[in-house]
Each structure stands twice: as C-alpha cells, then as structure tokens.
C-alpha positions in Angstrom: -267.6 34.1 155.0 -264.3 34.3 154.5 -262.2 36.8 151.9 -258.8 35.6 149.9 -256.8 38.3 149.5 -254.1 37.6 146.6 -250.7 40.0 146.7 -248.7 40.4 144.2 -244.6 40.4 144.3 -243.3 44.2 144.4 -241.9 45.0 141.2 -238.4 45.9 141.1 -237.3 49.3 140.2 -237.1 49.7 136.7 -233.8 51.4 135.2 -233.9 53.5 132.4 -231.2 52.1 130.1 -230.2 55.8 129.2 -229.0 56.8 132.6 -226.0 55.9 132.4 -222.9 58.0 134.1 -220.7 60.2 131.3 -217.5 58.6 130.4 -214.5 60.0 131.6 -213.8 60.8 127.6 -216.8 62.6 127.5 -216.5 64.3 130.6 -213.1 65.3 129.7 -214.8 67.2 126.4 -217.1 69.3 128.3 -214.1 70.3 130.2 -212.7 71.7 126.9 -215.3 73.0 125.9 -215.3 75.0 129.0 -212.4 76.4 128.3 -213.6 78.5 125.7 -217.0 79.0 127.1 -216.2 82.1 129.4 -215.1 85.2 127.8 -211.7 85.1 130.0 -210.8 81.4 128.9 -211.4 82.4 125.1 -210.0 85.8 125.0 -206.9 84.0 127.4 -206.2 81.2 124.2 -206.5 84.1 121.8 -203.4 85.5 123.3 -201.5 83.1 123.9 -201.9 82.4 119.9 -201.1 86.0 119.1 -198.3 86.4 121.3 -196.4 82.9 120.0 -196.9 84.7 116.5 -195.7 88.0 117.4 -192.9 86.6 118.9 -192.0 84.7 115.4 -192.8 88.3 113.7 -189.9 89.9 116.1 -187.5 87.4 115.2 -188.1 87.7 111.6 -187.5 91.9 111.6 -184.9 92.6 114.3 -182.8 88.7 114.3 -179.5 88.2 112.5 -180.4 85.9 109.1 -178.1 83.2 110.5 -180.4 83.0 113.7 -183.4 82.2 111.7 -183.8 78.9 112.1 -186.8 76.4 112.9 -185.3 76.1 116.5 -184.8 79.5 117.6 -188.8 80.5 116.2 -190.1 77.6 118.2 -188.0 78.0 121.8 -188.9 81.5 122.6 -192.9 80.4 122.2 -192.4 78.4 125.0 -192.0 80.2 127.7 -194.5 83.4 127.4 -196.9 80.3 126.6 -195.7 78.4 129.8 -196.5 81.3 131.8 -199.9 82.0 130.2 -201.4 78.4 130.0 -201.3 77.8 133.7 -203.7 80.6 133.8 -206.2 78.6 132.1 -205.1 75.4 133.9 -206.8 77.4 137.6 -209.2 79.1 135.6 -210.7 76.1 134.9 -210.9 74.6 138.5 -211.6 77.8 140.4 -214.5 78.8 137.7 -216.8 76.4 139.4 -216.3 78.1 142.6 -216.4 81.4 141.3 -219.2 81.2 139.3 -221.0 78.6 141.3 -221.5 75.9 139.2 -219.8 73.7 141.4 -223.7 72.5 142.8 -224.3 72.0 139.2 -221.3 70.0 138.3 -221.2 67.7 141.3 -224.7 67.1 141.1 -224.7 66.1 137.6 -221.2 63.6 138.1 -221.4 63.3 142.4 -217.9 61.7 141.8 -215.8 64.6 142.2 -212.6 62.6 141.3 -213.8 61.8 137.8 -215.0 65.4 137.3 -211.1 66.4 138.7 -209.4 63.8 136.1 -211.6 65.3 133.2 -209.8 68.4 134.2 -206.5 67.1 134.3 -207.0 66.0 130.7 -208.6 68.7 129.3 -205.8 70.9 130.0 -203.0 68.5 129.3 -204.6 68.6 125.8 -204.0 72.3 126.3 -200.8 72.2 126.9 -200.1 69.5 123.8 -202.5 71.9 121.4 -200.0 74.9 122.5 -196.8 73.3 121.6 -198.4 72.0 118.1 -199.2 75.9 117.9 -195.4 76.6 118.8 -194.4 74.2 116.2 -197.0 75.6 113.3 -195.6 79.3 114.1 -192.0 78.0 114.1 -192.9 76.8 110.3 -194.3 79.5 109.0 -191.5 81.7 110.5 -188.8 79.2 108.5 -191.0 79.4 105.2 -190.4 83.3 105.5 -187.2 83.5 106.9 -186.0 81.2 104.0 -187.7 82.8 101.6 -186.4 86.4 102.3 -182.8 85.8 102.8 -182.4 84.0 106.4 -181.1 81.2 107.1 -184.5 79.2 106.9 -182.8 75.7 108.7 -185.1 72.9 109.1 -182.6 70.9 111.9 -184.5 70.1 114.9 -183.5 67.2 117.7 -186.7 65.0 118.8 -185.4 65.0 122.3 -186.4 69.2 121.8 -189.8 68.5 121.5 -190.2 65.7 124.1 -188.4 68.0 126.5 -190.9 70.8 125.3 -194.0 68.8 126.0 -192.9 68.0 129.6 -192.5 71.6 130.1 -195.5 72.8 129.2 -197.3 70.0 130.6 -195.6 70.4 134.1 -196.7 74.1 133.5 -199.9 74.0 133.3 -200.2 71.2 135.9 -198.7 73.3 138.5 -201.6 75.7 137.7 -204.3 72.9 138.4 -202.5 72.4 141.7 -202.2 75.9 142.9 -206.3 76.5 142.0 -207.2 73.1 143.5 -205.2 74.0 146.8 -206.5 77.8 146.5 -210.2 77.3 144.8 -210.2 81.0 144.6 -208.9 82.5 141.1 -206.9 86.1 142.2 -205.7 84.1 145.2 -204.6 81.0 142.9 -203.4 82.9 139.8 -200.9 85.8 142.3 -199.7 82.5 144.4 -198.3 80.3 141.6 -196.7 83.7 139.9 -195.3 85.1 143.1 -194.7 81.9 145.5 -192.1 80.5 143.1 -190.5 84.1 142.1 -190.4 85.1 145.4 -188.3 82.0 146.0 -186.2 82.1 143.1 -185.2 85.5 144.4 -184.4 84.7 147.8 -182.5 81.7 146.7 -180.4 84.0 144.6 -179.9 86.4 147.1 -179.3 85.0 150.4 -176.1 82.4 150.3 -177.4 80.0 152.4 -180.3 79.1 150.2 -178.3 78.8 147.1 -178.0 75.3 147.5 -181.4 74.0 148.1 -182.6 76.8 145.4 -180.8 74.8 143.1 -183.3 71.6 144.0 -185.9 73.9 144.6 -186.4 76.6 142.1 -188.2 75.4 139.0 -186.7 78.1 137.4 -183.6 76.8 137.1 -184.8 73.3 137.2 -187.0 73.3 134.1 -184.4 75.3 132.4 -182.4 72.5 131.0 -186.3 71.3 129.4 -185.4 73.9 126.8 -182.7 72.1 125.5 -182.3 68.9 123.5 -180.2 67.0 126.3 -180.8 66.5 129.9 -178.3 64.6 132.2 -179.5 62.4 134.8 -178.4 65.1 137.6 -181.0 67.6 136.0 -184.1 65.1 135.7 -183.2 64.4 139.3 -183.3 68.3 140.4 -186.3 68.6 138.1 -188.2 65.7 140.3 -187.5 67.1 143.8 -188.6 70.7 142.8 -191.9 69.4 141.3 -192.2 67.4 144.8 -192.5 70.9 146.2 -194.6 73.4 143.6 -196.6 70.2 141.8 -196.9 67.2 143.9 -197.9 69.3 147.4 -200.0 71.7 145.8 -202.1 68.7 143.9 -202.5 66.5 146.8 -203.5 68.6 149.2 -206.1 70.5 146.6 -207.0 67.5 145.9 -208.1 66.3 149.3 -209.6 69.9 150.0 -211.6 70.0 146.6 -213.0 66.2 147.6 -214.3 67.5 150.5 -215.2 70.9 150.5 -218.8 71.4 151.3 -220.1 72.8 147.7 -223.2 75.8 148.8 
C-alpha cells in the first residue's frame, strides 16, 4: 500500500497595504506638534511672542516719533527671538533623550536619519513662523505709531527680510547642532550660550585673536544679516564661522545621534 502525500506551495507573506513608513512631510508634522506638546516647548513660544511685542510696546512709549518706522519695530525682534528659538531647536532633539522616548521614536521610524531631517524642518518652520511674527508685530507697531503721531513709515528693503530669514534660520540650526553633538538639554542649552560668548570675549580681549575672531565669531559675522546689504567679504566671513559653530557641531551630532545605543 502505498500513500500520496500532496504539498502545497508556501504561501508568501502577505503585506498589509497600510503599513506603510510615515512620509517625511508627515513625520516632519509630528515634529511640530512636539514642539508644543511639553509644557517647556509651549510656554518657550509663548515668550518668544510676548517678548517680540513688548519690545514693539517699548518703542512705541520711550522712541523718538521719527524712529517709528516699520524697520526699526521689526529689527530689534530679531535678536531676543534669535537667542530664544535655538532653545527650542535642542529642546527638541535632547527631549527624546531626556524623556526617553527615543526607544519609542526609533522604534516606530528605525531610520534615525529621516526622524533627524523631520527635525531639521520642523524647526526651520520655526524659525520662518518667528520672523512672520516679527513682521505682524512690526505692523501693528506702524498702525499705532502712525496713528498717534510717529512717523508710521512703511519703507522696507526685500534684501532685509531675506537677510532676516537666514539669520534666524542659521540660529536655530546652530541649536540642533549643539543638542545633536550634546543629547543632553542643560549641557546643550549652557554650551551654545557660553562656547560662542566666551569666544567672542577672548577674541575681543586678547590681540592676537582679533584676527581669526573676526572669521570666527558669529557675533560679528551675522551682524551684517541685520542689514539690507551684505558685501561678498561678509557672506565669506559668515561661511567660515558657521564651518565652526554649525557645520562641526551637526556632523559630528549627527554621526553620534546615528549611532548612539538608544536604552
């Protein structure tokens, strides 16, 4: 007696056709939304709004009338701002360490590098939302100023605001750097403050270092940002000092973030 024994082929792996990995547009949402999700992230954007407006208030009490112009509201927001928004730049890197949703994250989208990108977005959106915010506060402050007796001028270069966005946006990219290189938040947040003061000092003190200072301190560098022209020389002085404070800091976190064992 013999027995037939049939087989049949294995089937293949079926594929649910919802599974499919976030875009990085989507991805780059839920990094926004992050960044009013924890009480420090909100409560950091709800200053940075009330300070740009205080600082128009100021103006519009203690400034000559002459002085009240569109410009001179919208410049001063830019700086207070461009020290603030790097803030939320490494708050929003070294919050998954921190907090330890970085097991979460990564498991969810195992390729760090999109999750990284989605960052870099999200807070370059920032840093465009913030100058709109400049620009809204400048207009109101130019309604009023006009309407009670200053000088209420409208002029404003399109250079200005193209110089403007590049300077937040190098801001608040040289905060992504410093908590990608750190991945801690006090250590990140007291080394991009200090590092580059500390520097700017020195470079102001000691003779020697005045030179290189002048390549090397973004505080002079980005300087020329706040005004509507910028000669070849500067964008060239603006380039090598980034080299230092934005292109080392981002590589090297980078390469340490892609690898770091996440526990």
């Amino acid at each position: 007696m013999t027995t037939t024994v049939t087989t049949s082929p294995t089937a293949a792996p079926h594929r649910h056709p919802d599974l499919r990995r976030p875009s990085l547009l989507r991805l780059t949402g839920v990094e926004l939304r992050k960044l009013v999700d924890t009480r420090a992230g909100l409560w950091l954007l709800i200053t940075i709004g009330l300070l740009a407006a205080a600082l128009v208030v100021v103006q519009l009490i203690w400034t000559p009338d002459d002085e009240q112009t569109f410009v001179n509201f919208f410049l001063p927001t830019l700086l207070p701002v461009g020290l603030l928004l790097p803030v939320l730049g490494i708050l929003s890197v070294t919050g998954e360490w921190s907090q330890r949703t970085a097991l979460t994250t990564f498991a969810l989208v195992p390729r760090r590098g999109r999750v990284i990108a989605a960052k870099l977005a999200a807070t370059v959106l920032a840093a465009l939302a913030s100058v709109l915010v400049g620009l809204a506060v400048a207009a109101v402050g130019t309604l009023v100023a006009g309407a009670t007796g200053g000088a209420g001028t409208w002029r404003f270069e399109g250079t200005l605001l193209l110089h403007a966005i590049v300077f937040q946006v190098i801001n608040v990219l040289m905060g992504v750097g410093f908590g990608l290189l750190l991945l801690n938040t006090p250590l990140a947040i007291v080394g991009y403050l200090l590092l580059p003061m500390v520097w700017s000092i020195l470079g102001t003190m000691i003779r020697s270092l005045e030179g290189p200072a002048g390549w090397l301190d973004t505080t002079r560098t980005m300087e020329p940002l706040l005004t509507p022209d910028v000669t070849s020389g500067q964008w060239a002085r603006l380039g090598v000092s980034l080299l230092l404070w934005l292109g080392v800091p981002l590589v090297v976190g980078l390469i340490r973030t892609l690898r770091r064992e996440v526990s």
